[in-house]
N, C-alpha and C positions, 0 to 999 in steps of 0.2 A: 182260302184256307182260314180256318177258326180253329183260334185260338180260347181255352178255357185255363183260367187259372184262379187255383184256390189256395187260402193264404189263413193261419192260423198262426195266432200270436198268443201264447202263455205267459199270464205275468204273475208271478207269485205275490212279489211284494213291488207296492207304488209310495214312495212317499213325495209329498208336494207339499212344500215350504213354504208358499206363499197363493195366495191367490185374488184376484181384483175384478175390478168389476166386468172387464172385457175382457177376460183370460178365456182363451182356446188350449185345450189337452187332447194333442191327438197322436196316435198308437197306432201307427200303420199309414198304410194310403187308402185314398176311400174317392171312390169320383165323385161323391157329393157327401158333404155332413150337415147332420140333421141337428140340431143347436137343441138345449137342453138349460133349462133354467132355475136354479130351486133357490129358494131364499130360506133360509132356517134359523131362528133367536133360539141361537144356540146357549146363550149368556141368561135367558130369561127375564130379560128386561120388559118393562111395562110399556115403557112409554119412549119416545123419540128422544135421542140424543138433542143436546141442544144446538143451535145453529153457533158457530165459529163467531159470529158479531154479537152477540150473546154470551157467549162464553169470556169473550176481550172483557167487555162491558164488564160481565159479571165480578170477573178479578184485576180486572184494571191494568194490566200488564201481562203479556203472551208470552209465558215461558219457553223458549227453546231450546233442544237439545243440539248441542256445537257437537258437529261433526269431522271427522278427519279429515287431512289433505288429502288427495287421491295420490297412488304414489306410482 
C-alpha cells in the first residue's frame, strides 16, 4: 500500500528575534533540508570590526553589561 501525502503551510507573518551563526528555521517536516546561507552588511560598514584583543587594548578596560539574577 502507498501512501502520498501532501502538506501546505501558509504563513502570513514570521517575526524572528534573534538570529546566530548556526541558527536553523524550520516550518514543517521535510525528510531532508537543504541549508541555505546569505551574509548581508546590512549596517554598511567598510571594513572589519575589530578583534575583542584589540578592542581591551584599544580602551584599556572591557565594559560590561551586569546582568540580572535569573529568577
Amino acid at each position: 500500500m502507498n501512501w502520498t501525502i501532501n502538506q501546505t503551510i501558509t504563513i502570513c507573518q514570521l517575526r524572528v528575534d534573534a538570529v546566530t551563526n548556526s541558527s536553523v528555521l524550520q516550518i514543517g517536516s521535510a525528510g531532508s533540508i537543504q541549508s541555505l546561507s546569505q551574509l548581508n552588511n546590512t549596517g554598511g560598514f567598510k571594513e572589519a570590526a575589530p578583534q575583542l584583543g584589540e578592542l581591551a587594548e584599544a580602551t584599556s578596560a572591557l565594559s560590561l553589561v551586569p546582568l540580572p539574577n535569573p529568577t
